[in-house]
N, C-alpha and C positions, 0 to 999 in steps of 0.2 A: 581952145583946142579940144578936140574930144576926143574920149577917153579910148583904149585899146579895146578889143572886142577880143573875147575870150567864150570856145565852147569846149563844152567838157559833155563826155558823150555815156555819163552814164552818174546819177546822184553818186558821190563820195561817202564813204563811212568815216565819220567822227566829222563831216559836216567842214572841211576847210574852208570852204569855199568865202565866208568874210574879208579873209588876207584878199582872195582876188578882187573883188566889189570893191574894196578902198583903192584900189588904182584903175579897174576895170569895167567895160562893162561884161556882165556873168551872163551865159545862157547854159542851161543844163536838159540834157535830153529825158523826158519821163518814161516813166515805167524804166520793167528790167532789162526790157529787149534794146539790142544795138539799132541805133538809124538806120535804118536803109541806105545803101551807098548812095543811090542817087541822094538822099536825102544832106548825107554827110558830104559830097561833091557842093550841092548847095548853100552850106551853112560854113564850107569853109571860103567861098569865095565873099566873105564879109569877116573872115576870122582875123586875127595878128597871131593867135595862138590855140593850138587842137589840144584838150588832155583826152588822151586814148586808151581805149581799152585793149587786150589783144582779138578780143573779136572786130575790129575795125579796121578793116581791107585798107590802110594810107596808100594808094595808089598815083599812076601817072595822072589821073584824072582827077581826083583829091590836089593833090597838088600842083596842077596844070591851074585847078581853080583858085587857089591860095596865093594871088596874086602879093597879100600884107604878109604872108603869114610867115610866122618869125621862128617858130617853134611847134615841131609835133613832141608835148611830152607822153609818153608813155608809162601808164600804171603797172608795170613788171619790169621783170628781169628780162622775160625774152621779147626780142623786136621784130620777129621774122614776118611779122604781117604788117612790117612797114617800110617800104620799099627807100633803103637807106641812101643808095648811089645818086638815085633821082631826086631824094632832096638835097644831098650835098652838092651834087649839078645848080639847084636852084637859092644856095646858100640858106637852106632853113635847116635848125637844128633839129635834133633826136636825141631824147634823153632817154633813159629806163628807169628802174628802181631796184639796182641791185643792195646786196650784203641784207639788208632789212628783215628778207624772206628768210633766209639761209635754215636758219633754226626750225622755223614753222613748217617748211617746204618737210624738210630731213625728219623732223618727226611723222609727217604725214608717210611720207614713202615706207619709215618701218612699222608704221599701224598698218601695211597694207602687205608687209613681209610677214607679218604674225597672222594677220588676219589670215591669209592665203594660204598661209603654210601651216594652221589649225584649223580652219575650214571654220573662221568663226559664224560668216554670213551666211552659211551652208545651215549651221547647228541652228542660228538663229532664226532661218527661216520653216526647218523642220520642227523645232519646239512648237512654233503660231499655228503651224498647220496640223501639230498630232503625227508629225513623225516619229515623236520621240516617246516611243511604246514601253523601255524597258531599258536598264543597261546592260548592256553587252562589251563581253573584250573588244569585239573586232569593230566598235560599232565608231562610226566618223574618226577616222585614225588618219592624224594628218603627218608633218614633220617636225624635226627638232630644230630650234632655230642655236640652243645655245649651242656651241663648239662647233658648229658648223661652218662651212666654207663660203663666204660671201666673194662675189665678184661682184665689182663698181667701175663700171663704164665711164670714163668720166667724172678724174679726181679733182675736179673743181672747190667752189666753195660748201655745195652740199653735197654732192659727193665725200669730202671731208667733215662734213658733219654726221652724215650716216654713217661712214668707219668710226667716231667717238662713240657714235650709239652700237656698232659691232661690237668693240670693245668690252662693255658691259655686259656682253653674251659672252663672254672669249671666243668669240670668233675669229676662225682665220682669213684674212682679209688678203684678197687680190685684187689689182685694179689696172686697168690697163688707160691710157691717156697720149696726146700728142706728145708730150712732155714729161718727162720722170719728176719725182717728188720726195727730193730725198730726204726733209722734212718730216713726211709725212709714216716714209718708211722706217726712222730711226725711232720718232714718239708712237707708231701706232703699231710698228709693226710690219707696215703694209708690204706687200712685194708684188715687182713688174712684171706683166708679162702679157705676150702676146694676145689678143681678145680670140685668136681659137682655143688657146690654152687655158684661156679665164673661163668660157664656155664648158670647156669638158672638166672642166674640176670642179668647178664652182655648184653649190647647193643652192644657190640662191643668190640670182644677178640683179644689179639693181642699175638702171639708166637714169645717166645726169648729165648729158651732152644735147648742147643746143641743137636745132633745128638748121643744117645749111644742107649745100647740095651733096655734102661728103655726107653727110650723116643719116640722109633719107633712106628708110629701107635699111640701117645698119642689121639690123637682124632682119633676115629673111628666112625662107625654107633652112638654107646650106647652114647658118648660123641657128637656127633653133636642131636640124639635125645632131649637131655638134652636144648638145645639152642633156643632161642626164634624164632618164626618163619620171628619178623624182626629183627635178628641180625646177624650182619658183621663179619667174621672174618679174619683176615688178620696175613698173614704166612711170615714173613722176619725173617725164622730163616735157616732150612733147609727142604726140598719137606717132606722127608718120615716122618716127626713130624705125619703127616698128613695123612690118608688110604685117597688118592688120589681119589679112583672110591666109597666111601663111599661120600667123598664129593662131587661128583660130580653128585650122585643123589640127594644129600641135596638138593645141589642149584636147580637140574632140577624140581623136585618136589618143589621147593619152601617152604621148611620145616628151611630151614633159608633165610634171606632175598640177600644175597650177599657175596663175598668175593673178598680181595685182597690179589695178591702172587704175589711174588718176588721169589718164588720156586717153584720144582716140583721134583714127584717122579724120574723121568729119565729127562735129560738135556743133550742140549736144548730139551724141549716139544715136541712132533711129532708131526706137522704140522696135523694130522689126530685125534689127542686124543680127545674124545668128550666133554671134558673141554671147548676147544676152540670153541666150536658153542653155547655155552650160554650168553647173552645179561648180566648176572649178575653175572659175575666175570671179573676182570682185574689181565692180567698178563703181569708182565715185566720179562723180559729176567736176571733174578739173578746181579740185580744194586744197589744193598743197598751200596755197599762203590763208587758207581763210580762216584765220584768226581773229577775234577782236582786233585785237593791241598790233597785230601786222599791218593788217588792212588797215588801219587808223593810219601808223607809220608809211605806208606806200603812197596815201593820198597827200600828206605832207610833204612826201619829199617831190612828188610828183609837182605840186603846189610852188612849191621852193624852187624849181627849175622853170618854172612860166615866169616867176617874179623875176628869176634873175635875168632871164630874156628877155624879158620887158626892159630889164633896167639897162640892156646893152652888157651885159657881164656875159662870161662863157659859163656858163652852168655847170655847174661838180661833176652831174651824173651823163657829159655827153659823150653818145659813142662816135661822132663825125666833127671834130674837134675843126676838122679843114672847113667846114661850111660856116665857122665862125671868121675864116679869116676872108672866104667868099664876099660873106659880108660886108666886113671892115674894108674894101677894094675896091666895094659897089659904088 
């Protein structure tokens, strides 16, 4: 009997891949760039199982060719570039890699609330060039991040991790969510309210809400109008949260003070987007979990949910539980 066929569309960090080879056969896609969809259409119609990255379109076409295929697991938290309805139609699982990140993600998003809000990539890049002639009072004067008013989009699990790191500023924390958190308001503090409300108070908003069709564009013109003209906002969730060229006259006209992103509408960023010639935003290249020690952890559990697939088990981390029973029916 021969063995499952298994691709994985981008080398792993800490190198799992052994655990699969003892039951499998492994194909790994080289270099750092994603397959080609045509490429990944073809290599899943010989798959039993896809490990995915979020740059990897799982489409009707991907999976129209996945005639074996048992399981797309996915290396994150978020799944929105994998069309979940259409595999549970077709009884294959989807798994993620939530909780793992939480910590790593939350630190990155308030390296990018300090950063923003002291102009550190600003300072940093006037020092290399000889801007920096002399001190002066008035000279790169950013914001104060301690006792300031944080609003958190999105009291999730990082979400809740950046109000613990609020805390340590005494910051006063607002958040707004589908769902109240009364948890979260009795140990942190936090208190509800409306996202116009979070907006006009708030010094500094910070987005932690998935990607669906409610959330797209959640901030546009009318919600960045709402926002103080010195206040930060910082996006470590996903780009289109976000109406991209709304924010980008915000900052140019200086109708809010700054921001920081870890995202962007299209990725990587075009080199030409007029985002990147403003002195008052910082962006990194989508690193909220790039850790050593996370990314190690995301590819195991990743790893962990193909094995279990294989083995006919319903996998910890699946979010379409009903394509298991699809399955079992077939």
């Amino acid at each position: 009997m021969s063995k499952p066929s298994i691709f994985v569309t981008r080398a792993l960090p800490g190198d799992p891949t052994p655990r699969l080879r003892e039951v499998a056969d492994v194909e790994i896609w080289p270099g750092d760039e994603p397959p080609p969809h045509g490429e990944l259409v073809r290599r899943a119609a010989d798959a039993d199982a896809l490990l995915t990255m979020l740059t990897d379109p799982i489409d009707d076409a991907v999976l129209d060719a996945g005639k074996r295929l048992r399981i797309v697991a996915q290396m994150a938290v978020g799944y929105d570039n994998v069309d979940v309805a259409a595999a549970t139609e077709r009884g294959i699982l989807v798994t993620n890699t939530p909780g793992v990140l939480t910590e790593t993600t939350a630190d990155l998003a308030f390296a990018l609330l300090l950063a923003a809000a002291r102009r550190i990539v600003e300072g940093d890049r006037l020092t290399r060039t000889g801007g920096w002639k002399s001190w002066h009072p008035s000279f790169l004067l950013g914001q104060d991040v301690h006792g300031a008013t944080l609003g958190i989009v999105g009291l999730g699990q990082i979400g809740l991790a950046v109000a613990r790191r609020a805390r340590g500023f005494d910051m006063r924390i607002l958040y707004h969510d589908r769902t109240r958190h009364p948890q979260a308001e009795a140990e942190l503090g936090a208190e509800y309210v409306s996202l116009d409300r979070l907006l006009g108070e708030s010094d500094f908003v910070s987005l932690h809400v998935p990607l669906a069709s409610q959330t797209r564009h959640l901030i546009g013109q009318r919600e960045l109008s709402l926002m103080k003209p010195s206040a930060v906002l910082v996006n470590a969730a996903r780009g289109a949260v976000v109406d991209q060229q709304a924010l980008c006259a915000a900052l140019k006209e200086r109708r809010i003070a700054a921001a920081g992103l870890d995202v962007a509408e299209i990725e990587p960023i075009p080199v030409d987007d007029p985002l990147l010639t403003l002195d008052n935003v910082v962006v990194t290249p989508h690193i909220g979990s790039a850790s050593v020690a996370t990314r190690a952890r995301m590819a195991e559990m990743a790893v962990e949910s193909v094995l279990q697939a294989l083995r006919g088990e319903l996998p910890s981390n699946c979010v379409n539980a009903e394509a298991f029973s699809r399955r079992k029916q077939a």
